[in-house]
C-alpha positions in Angstrom: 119.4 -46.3 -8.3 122.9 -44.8 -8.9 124.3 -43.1 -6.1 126.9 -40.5 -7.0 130.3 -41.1 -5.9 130.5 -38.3 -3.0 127.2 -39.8 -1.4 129.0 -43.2 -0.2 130.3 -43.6 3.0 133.6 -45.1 2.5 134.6 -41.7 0.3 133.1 -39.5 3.1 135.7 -41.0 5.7 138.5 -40.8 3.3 137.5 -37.3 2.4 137.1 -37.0 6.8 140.8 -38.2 7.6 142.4 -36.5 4.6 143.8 -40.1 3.0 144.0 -43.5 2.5 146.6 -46.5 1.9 146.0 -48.1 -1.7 147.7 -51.6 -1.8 148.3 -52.0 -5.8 150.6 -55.0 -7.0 151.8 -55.7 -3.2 152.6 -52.3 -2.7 150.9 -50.0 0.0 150.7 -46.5 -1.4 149.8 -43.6 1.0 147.5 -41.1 -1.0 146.4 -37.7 0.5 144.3 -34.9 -0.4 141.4 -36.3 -1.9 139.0 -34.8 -3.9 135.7 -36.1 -5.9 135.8 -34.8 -9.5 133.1 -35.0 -12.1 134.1 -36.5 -16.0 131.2 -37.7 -17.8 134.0 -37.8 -20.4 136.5 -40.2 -18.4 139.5 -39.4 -20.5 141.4 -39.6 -17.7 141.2 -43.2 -18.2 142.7 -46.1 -20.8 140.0 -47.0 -23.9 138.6 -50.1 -21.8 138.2 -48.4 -18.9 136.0 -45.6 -20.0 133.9 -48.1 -21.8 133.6 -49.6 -18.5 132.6 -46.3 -16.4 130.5 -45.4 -19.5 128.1 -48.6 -18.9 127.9 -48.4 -15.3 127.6 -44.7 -15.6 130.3 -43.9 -13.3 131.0 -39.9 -14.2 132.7 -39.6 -10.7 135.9 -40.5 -9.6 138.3 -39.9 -6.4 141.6 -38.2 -7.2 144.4 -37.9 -4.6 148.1 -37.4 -4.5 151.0 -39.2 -3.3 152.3 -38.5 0.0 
């Protein structure tokens, strides 16, 4: 069963307290403002990516800005 990306509990308490810290490369980024968006497309992502979301069917995705 796939479970769209706005029915999992870790995005409902980011989407609860407004943000989250991302640590990418050894750097803790504060992100704010989330919000679930819907691509089936995924051309917000690189070639190998989208092949990626394409296969697991991954058409959601969690945008947020940096504090």
């Amino acid at each position: 069963m796939i479970r769209r990306l706005f029915d999992v509990d870790w995005v409902k308490n980011i989407a609860a307290v407004g943000g989250f810290k991302l640590e990418t490369k050894g750097t803790v980024v504060l992100l704010v403002d989330p919000v679930v968006e819907h691509d089936s497309s995924a051309a917000w992502a690189s070639v190998g990516v989208r092949q990626v979301l394409r296969v697991a069917s991954a058409t959601d995705y969690l945008q947020a800005r940096q504090a």
